[in-house]
Each structure stands twice: as structure tokens, then as C-alpha cells.
PDB file of N, CA, C and O in Angstrom:
ATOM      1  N   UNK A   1     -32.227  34.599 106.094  1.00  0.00           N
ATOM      2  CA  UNK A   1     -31.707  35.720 105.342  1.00  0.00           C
ATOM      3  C   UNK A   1     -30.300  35.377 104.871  1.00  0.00           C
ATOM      4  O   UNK A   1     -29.506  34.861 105.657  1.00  0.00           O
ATOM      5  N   UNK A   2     -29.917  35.693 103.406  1.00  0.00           N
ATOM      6  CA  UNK A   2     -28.857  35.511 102.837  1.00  0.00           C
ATOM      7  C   UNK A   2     -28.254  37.057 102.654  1.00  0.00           C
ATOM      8  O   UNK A   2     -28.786  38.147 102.444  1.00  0.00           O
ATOM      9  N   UNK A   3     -26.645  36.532 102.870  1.00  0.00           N
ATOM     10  CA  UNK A   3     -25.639  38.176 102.282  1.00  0.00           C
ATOM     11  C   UNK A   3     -25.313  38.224 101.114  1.00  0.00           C
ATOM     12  O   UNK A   3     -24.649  37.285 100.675  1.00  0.00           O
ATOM     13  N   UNK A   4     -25.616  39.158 100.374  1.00  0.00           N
ATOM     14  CA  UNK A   4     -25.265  39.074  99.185  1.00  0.00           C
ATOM     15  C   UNK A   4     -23.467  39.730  99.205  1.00  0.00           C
ATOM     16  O   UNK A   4     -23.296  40.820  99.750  1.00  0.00           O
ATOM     17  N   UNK A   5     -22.311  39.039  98.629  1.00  0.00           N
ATOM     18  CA  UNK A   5     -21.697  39.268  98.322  1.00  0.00           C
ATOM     19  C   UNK A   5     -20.622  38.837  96.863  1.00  0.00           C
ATOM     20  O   UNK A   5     -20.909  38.267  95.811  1.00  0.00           O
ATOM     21  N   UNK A   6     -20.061  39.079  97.084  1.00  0.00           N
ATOM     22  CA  UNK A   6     -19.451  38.323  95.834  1.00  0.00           C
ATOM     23  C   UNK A   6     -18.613  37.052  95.627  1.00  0.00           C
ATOM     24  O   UNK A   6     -18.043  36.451  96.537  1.00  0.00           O
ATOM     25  N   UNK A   7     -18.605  36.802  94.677  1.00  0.00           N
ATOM     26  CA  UNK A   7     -18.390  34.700  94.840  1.00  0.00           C
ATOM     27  C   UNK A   7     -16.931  34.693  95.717  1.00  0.00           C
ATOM     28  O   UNK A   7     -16.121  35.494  95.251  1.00  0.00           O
ATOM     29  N   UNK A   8     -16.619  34.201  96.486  1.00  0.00           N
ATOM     30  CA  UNK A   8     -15.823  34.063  96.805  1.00  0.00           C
ATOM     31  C   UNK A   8     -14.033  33.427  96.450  1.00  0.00           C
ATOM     32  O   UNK A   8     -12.978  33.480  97.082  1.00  0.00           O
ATOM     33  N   UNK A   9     -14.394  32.926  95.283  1.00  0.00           N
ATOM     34  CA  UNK A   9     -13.485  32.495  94.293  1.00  0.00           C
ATOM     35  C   UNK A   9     -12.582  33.103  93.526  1.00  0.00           C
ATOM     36  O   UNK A   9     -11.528  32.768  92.984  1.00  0.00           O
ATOM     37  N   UNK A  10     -13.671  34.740  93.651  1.00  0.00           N
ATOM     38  CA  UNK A  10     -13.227  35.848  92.796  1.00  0.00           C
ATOM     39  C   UNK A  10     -12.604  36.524  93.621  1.00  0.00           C
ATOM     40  O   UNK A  10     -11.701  37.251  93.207  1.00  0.00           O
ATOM     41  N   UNK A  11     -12.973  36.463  95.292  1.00  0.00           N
ATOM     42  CA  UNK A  11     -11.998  37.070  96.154  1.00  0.00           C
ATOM     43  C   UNK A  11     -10.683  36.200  96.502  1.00  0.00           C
ATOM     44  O   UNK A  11      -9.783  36.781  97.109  1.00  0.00           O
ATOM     45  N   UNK A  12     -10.535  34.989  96.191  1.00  0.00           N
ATOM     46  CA  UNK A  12      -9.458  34.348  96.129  1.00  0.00           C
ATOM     47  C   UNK A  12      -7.999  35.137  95.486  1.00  0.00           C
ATOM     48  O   UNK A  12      -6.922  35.325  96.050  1.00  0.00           O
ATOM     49  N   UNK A  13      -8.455  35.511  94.051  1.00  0.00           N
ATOM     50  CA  UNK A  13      -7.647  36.128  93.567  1.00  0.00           C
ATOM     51  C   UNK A  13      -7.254  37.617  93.699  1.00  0.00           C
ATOM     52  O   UNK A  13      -6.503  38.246  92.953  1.00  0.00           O
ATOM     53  N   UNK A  14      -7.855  38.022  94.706  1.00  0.00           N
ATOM     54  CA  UNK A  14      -7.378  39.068  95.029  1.00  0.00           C
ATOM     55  C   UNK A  14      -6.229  39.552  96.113  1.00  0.00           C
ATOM     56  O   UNK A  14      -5.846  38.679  96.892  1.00  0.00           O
ATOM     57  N   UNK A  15      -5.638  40.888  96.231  1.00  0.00           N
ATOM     58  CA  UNK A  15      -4.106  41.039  96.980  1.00  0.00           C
ATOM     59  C   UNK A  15      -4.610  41.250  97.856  1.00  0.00           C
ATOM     60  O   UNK A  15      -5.812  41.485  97.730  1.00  0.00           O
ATOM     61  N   UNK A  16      -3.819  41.309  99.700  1.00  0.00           N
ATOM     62  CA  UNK A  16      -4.853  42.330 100.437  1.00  0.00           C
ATOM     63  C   UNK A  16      -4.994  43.568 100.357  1.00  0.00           C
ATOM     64  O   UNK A  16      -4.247  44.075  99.520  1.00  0.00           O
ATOM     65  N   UNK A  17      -5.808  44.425 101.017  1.00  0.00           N
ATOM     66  CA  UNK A  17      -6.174  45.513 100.585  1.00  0.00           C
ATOM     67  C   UNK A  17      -6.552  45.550  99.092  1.00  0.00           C
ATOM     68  O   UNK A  17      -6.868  46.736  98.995  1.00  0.00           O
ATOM     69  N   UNK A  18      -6.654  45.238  98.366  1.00  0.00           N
ATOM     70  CA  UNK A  18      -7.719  45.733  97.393  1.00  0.00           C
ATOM     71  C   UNK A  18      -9.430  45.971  97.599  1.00  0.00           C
ATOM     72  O   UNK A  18     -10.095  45.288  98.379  1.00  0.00           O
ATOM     73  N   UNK A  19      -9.882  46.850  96.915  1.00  0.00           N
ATOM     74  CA  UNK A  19     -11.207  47.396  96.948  1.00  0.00           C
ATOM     75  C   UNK A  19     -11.794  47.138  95.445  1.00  0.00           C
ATOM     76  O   UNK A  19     -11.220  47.168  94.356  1.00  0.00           O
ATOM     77  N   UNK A  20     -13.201  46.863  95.807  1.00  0.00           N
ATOM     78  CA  UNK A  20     -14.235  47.298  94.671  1.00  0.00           C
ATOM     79  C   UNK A  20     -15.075  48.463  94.794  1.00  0.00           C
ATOM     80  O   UNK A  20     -15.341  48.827  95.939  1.00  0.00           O
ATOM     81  N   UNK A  21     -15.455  48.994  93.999  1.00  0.00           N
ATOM     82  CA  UNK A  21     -16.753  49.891  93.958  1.00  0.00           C
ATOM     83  C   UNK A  21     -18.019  49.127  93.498  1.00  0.00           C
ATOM     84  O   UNK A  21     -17.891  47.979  93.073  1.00  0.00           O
ATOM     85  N   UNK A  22     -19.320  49.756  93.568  1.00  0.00           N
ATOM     86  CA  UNK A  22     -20.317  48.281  93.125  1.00  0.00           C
ATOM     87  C   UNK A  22     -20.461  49.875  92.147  1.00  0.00           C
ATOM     88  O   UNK A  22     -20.519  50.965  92.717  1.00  0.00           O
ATOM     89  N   UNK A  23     -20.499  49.721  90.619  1.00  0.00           N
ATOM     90  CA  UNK A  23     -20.856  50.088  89.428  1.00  0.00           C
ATOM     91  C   UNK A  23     -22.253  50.426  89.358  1.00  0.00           C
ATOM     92  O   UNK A  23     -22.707  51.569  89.417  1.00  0.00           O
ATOM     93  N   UNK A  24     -23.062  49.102  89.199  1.00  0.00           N
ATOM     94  CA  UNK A  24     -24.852  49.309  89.200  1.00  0.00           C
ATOM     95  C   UNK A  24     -25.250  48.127  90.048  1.00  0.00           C
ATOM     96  O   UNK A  24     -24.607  47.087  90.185  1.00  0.00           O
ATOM     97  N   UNK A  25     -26.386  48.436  90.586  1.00  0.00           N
ATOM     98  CA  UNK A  25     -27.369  47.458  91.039  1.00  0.00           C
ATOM     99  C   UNK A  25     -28.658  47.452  89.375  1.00  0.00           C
ATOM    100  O   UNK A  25     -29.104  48.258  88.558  1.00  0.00           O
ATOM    101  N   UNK A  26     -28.738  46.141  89.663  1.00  0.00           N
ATOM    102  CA  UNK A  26     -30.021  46.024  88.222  1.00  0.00           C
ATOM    103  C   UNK A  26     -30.646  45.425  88.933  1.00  0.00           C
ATOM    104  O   UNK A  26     -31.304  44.533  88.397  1.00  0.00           O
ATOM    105  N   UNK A  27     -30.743  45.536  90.048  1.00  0.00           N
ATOM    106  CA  UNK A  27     -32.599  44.846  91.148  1.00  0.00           C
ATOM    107  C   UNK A  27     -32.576  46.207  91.771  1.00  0.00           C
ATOM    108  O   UNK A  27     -31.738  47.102  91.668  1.00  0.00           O
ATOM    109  N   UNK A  28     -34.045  46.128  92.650  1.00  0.00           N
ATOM    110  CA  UNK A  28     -34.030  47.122  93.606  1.00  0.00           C
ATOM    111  C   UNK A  28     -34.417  46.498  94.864  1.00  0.00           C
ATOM    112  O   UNK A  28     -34.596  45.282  94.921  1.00  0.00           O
ATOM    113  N   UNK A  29     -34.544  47.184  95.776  1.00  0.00           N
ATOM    114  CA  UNK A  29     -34.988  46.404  97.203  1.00  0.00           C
ATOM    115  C   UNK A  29     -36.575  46.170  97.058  1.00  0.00           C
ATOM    116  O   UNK A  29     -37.425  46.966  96.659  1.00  0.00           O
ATOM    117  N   UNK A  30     -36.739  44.679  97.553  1.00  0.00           N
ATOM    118  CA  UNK A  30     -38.226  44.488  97.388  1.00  0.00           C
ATOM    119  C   UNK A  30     -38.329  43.859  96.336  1.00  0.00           C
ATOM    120  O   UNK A  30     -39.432  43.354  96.124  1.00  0.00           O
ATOM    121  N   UNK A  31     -37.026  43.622  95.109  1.00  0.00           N
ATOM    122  CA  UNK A  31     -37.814  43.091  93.817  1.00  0.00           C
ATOM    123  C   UNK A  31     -37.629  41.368  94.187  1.00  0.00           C
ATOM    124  O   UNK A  31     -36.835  40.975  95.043  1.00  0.00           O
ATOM    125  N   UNK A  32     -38.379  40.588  93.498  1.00  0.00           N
ATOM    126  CA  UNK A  32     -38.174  38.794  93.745  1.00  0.00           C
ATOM    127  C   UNK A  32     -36.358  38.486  93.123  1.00  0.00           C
ATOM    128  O   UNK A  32     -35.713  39.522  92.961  1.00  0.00           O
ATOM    129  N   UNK A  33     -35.869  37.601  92.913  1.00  0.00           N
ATOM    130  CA  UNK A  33     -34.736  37.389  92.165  1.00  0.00           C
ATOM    131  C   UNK A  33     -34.736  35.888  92.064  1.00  0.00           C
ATOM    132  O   UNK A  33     -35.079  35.292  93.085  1.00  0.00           O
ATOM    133  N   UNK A  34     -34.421  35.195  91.038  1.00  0.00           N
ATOM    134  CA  UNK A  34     -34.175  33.927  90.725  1.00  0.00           C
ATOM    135  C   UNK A  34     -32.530  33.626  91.298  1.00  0.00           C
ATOM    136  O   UNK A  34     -31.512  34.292  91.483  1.00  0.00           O
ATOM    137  N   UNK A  35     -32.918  32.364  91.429  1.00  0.00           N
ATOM    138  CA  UNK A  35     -31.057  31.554  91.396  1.00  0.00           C
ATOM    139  C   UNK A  35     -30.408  32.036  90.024  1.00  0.00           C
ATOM    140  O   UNK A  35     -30.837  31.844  88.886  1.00  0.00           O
ATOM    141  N   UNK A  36     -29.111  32.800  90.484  1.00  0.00           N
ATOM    142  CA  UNK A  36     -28.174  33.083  89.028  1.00  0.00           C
ATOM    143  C   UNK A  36     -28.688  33.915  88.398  1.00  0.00           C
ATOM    144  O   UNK A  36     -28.736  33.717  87.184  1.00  0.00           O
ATOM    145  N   UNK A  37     -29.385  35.401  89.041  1.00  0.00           N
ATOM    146  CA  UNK A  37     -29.994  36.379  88.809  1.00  0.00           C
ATOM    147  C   UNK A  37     -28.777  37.100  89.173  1.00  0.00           C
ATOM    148  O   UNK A  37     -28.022  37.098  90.145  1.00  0.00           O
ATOM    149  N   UNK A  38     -28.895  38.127  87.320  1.00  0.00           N
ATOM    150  CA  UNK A  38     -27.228  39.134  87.918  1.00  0.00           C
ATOM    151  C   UNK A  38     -28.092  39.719  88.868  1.00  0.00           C
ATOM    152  O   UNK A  38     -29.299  39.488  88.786  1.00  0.00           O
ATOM    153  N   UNK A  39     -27.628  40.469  89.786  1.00  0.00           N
ATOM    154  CA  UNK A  39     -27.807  41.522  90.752  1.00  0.00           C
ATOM    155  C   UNK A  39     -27.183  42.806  90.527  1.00  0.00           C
ATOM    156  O   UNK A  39     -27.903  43.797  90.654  1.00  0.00           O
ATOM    157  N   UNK A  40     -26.339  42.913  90.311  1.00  0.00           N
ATOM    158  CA  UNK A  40     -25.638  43.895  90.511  1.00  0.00           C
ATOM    159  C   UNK A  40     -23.892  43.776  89.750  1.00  0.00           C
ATOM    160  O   UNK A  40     -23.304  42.726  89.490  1.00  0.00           O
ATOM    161  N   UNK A  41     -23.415  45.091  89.546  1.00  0.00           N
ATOM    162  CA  UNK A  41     -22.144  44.750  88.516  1.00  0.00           C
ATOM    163  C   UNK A  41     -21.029  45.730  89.859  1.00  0.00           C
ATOM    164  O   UNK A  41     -21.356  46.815  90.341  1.00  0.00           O
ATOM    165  N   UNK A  42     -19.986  45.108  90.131  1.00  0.00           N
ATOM    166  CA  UNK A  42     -19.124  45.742  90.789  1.00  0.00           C
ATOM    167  C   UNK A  42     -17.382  45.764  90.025  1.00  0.00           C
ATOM    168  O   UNK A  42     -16.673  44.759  89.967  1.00  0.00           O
ATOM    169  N   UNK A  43     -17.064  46.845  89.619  1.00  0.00           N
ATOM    170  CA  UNK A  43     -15.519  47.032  89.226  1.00  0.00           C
ATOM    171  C   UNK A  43     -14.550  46.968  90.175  1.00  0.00           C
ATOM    172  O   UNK A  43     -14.346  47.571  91.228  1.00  0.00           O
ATOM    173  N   UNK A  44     -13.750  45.721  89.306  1.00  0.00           N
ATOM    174  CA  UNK A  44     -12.273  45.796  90.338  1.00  0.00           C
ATOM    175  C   UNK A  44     -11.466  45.200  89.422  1.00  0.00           C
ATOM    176  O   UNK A  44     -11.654  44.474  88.446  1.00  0.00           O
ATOM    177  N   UNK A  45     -10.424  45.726  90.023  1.00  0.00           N
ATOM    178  CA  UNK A  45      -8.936  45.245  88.436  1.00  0.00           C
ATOM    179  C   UNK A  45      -9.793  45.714  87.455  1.00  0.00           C
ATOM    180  O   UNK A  45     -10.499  44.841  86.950  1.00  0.00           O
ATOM    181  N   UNK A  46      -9.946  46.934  87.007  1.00  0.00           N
ATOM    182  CA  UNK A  46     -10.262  47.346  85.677  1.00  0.00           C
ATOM    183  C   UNK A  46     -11.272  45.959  84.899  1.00  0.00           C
ATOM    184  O   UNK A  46     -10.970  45.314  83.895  1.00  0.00           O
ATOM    185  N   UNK A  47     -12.217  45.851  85.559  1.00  0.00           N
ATOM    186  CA  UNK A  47     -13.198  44.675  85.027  1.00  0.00           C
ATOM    187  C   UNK A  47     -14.314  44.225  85.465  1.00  0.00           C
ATOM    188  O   UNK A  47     -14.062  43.345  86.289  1.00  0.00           O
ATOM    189  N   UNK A  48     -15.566  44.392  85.325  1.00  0.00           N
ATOM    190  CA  UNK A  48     -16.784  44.282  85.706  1.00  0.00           C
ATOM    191  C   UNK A  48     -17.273  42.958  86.153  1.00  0.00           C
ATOM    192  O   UNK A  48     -17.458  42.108  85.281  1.00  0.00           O
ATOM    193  N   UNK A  49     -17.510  42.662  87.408  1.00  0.00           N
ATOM    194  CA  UNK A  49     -17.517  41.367  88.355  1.00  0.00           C
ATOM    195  C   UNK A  49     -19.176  41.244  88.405  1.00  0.00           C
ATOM    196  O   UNK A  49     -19.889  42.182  88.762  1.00  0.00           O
ATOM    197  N   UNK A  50     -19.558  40.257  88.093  1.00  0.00           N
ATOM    198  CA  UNK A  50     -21.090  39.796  88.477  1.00  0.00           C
ATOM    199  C   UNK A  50     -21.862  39.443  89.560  1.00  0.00           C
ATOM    200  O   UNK A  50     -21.601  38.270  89.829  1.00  0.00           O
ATOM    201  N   UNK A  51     -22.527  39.806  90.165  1.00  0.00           N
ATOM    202  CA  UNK A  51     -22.748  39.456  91.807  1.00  0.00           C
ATOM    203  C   UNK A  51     -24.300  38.946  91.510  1.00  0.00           C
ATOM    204  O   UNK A  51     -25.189  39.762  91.265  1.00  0.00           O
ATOM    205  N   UNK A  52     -24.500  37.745  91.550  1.00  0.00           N
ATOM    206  CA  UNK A  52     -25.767  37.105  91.324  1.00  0.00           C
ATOM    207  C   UNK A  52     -26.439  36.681  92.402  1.00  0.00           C
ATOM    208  O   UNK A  52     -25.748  36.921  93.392  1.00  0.00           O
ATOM    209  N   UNK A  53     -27.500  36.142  92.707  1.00  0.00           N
ATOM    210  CA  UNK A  53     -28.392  35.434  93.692  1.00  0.00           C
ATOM    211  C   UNK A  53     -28.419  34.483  93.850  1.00  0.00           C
ATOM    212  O   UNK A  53     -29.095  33.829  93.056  1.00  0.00           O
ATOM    213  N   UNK A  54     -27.773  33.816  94.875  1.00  0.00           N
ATOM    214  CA  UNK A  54     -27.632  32.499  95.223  1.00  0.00           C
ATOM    215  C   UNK A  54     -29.102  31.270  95.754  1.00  0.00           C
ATOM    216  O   UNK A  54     -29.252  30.106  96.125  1.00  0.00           O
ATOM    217  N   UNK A  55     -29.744  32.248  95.523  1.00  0.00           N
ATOM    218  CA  UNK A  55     -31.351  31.747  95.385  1.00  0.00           C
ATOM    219  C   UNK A  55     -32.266  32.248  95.397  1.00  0.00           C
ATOM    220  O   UNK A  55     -32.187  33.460  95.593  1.00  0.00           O
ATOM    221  N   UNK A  56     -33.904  31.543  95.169  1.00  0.00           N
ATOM    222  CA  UNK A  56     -34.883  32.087  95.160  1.00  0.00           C
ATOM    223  C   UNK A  56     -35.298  33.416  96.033  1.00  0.00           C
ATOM    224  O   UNK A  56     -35.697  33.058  97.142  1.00  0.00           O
ATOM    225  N   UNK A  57     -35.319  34.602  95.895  1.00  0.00           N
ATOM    226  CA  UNK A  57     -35.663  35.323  97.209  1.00  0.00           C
ATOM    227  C   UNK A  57     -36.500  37.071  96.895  1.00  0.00           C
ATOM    228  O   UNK A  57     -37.041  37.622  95.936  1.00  0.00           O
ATOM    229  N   UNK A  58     -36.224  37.377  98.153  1.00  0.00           N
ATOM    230  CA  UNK A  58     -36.731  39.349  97.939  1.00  0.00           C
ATOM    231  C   UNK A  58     -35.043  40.044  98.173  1.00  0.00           C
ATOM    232  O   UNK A  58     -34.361  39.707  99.141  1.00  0.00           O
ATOM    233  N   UNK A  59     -34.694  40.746  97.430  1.00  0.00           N
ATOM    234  CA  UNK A  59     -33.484  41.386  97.859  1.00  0.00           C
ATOM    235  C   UNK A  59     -34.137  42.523  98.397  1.00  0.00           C
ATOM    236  O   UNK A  59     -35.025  43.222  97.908  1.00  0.00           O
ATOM    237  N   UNK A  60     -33.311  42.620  99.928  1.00  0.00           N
ATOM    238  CA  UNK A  60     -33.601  43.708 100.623  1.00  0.00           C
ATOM    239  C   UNK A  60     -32.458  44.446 101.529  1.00  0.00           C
ATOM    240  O   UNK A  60     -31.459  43.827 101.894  1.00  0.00           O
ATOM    241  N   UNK A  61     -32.592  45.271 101.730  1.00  0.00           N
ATOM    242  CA  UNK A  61     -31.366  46.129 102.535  1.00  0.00           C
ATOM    243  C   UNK A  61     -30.230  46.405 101.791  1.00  0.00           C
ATOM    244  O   UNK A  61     -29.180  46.475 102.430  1.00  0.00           O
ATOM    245  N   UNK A  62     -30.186  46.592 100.494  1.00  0.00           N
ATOM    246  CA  UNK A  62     -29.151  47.284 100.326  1.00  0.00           C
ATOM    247  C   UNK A  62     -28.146  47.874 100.325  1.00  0.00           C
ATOM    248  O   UNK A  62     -28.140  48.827  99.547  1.00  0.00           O
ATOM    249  N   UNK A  63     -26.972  47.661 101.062  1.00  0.00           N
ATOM    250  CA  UNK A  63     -25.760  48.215 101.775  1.00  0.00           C
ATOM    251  C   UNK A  63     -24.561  48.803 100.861  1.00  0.00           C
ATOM    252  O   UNK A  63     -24.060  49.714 101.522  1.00  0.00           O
ATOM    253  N   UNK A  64     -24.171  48.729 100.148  1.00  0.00           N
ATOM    254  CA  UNK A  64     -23.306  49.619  99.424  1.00  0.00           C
ATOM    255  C   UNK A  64     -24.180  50.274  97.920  1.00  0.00           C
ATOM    256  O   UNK A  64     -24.295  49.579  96.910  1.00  0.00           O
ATOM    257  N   UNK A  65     -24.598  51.351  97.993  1.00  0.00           N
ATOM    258  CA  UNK A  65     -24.747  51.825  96.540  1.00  0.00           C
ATOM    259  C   UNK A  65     -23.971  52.569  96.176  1.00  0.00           C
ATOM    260  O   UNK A  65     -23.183  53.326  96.745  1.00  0.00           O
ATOM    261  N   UNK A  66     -24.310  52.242  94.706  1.00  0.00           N
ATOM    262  CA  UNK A  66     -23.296  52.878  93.328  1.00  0.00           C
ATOM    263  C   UNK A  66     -22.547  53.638  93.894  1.00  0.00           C
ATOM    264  O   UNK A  66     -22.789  54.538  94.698  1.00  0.00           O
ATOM    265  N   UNK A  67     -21.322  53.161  93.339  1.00  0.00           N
ATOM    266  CA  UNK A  67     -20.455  54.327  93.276  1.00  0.00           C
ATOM    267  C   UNK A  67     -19.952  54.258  94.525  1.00  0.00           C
ATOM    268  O   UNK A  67     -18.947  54.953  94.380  1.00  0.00           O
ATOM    269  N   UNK A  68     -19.945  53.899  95.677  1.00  0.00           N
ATOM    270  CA  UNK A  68     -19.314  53.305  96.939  1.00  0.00           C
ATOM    271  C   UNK A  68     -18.097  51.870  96.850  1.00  0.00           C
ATOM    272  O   UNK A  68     -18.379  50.785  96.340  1.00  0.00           O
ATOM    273  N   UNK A  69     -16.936  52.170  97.389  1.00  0.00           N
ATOM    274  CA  UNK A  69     -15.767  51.631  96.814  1.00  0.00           C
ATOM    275  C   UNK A  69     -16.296  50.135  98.626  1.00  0.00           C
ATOM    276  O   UNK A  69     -16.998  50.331  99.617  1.00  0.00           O
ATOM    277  N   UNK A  70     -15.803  49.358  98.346  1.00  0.00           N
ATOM    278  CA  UNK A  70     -16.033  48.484  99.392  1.00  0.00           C
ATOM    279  C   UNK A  70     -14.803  46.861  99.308  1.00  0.00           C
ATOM    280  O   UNK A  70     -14.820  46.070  98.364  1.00  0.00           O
ATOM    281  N   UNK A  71     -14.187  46.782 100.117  1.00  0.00           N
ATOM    282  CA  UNK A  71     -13.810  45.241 100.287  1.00  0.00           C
ATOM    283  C   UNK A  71     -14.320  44.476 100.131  1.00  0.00           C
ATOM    284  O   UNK A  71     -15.509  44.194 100.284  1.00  0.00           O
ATOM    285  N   UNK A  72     -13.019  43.701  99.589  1.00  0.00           N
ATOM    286  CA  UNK A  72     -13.738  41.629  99.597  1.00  0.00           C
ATOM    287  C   UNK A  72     -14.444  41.024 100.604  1.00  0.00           C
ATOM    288  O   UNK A  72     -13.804  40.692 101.602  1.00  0.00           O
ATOM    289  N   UNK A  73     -15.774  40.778 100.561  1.00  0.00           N
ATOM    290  CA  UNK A  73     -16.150  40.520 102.056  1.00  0.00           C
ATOM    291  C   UNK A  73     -17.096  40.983 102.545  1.00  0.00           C
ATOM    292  O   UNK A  73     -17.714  40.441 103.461  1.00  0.00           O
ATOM    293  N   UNK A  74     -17.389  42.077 102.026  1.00  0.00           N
ATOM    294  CA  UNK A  74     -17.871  42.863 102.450  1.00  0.00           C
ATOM    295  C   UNK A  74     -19.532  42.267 102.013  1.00  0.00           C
ATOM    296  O   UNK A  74     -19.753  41.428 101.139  1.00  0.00           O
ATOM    297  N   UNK A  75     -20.604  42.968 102.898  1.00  0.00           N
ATOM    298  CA  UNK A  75     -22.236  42.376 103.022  1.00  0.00           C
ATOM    299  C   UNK A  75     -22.715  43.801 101.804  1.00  0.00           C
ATOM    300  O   UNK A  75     -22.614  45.007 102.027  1.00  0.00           O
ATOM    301  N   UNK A  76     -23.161  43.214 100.709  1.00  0.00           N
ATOM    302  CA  UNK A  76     -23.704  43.940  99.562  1.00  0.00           C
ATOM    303  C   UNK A  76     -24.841  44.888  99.972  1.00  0.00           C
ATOM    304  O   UNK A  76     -25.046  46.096 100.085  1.00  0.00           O
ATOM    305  N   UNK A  77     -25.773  43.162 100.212  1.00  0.00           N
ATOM    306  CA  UNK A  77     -27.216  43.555 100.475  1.00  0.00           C
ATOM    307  C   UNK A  77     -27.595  42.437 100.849  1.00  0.00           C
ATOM    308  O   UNK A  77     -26.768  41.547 100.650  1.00  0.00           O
ATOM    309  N   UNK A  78     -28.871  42.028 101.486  1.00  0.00           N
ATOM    310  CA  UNK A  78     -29.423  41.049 101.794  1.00  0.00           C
ATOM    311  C   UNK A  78     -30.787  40.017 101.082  1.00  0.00           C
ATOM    312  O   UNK A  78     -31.840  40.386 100.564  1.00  0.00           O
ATOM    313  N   UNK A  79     -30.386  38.990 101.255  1.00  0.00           N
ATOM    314  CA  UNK A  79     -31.967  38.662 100.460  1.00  0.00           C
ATOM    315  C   UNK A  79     -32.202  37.522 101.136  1.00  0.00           C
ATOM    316  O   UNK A  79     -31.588  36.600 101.673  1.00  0.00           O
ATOM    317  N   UNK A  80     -33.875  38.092 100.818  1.00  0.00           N
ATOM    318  CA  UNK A  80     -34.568  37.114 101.984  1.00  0.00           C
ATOM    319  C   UNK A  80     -35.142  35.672 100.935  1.00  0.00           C
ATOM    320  O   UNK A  80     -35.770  35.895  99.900  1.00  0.00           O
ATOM    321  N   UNK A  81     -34.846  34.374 101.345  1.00  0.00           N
ATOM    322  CA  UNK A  81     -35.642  33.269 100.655  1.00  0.00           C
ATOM    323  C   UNK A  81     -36.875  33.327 100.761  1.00  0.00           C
ATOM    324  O   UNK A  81     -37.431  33.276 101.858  1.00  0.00           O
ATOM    325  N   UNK A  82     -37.375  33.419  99.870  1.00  0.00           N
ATOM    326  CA  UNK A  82     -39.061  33.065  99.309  1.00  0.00           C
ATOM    327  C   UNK A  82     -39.200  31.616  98.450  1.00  0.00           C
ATOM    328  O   UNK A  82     -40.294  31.259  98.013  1.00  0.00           O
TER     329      UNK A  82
END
């Protein structure tokens, strides 16, 4: 099982304490997802961040929806390799 979070590169540039909200999910739990499948869009610094699938899998468990503000770091959702 993989965590879905956000690239970590993008949390590089961030201050501490800053927060995101996740905007939309565009999968649902249960759907398949390819490598470099958006997943989901989360706002921070006034700017819409891409949270993709780091591989073949089922995204499942879901942990922050819409509209829920969340830290760098933080476990999105999960997806299982298929």
C-alpha cells in the first residue's frame, strides 16, 4: 500500500506551518489509476497543486475530502498496487 501525498519537492518550498486544503478529488475510492494520474487538485499559496499516482493501483481510503485544510505531509489517501 502506497500514501498518497503530495510531491515532496513542492513541500520543500514551503514555510512551517503552512496548510493546504485538497480543492477536488477527480478519482473516487475503488477507481484503478495509472502512473502520473492527476488524482486530485489541492490549493496552497493561492495556486492549484497536482497530486498524481505514483503508480499502477486502486485508490482507496480516502483521508482528507474537499474542502478540508491539511499539512505538508500529511496521508491524502491510499492506493493499493495492482
Amino acid at each position: 500500500m502506497t500514501d498518497v501525498v503530495l510531491d515532496p519537492e513542492l513541500v520543500e518550498s514551503l514555510e512551517s506551518g503552512d496548510h493546504a486544503w485538497l480543492e477536488q478529488w477527480l478519482v473516487a475510492e475503488g477507481d484503478m489509476v495509472q502512473p502520473g494520474q492527476l488524482l486530485a487538485l489541492a490549493r496552497l499559496v493561492q495556486r492549484s497543486i497536482p497530486v498524481t499516482a505514483v503508480h499502477a493501483g486502486v485508490l482507496e481510503d480516502i483521508r482528507v475530502p474537499v474542502g478540508q485544510t491539511f499539512a505538508p505531509g500529511t496521508v491524502l489517501a491510499r492506493l493499493i498496487p495492482h
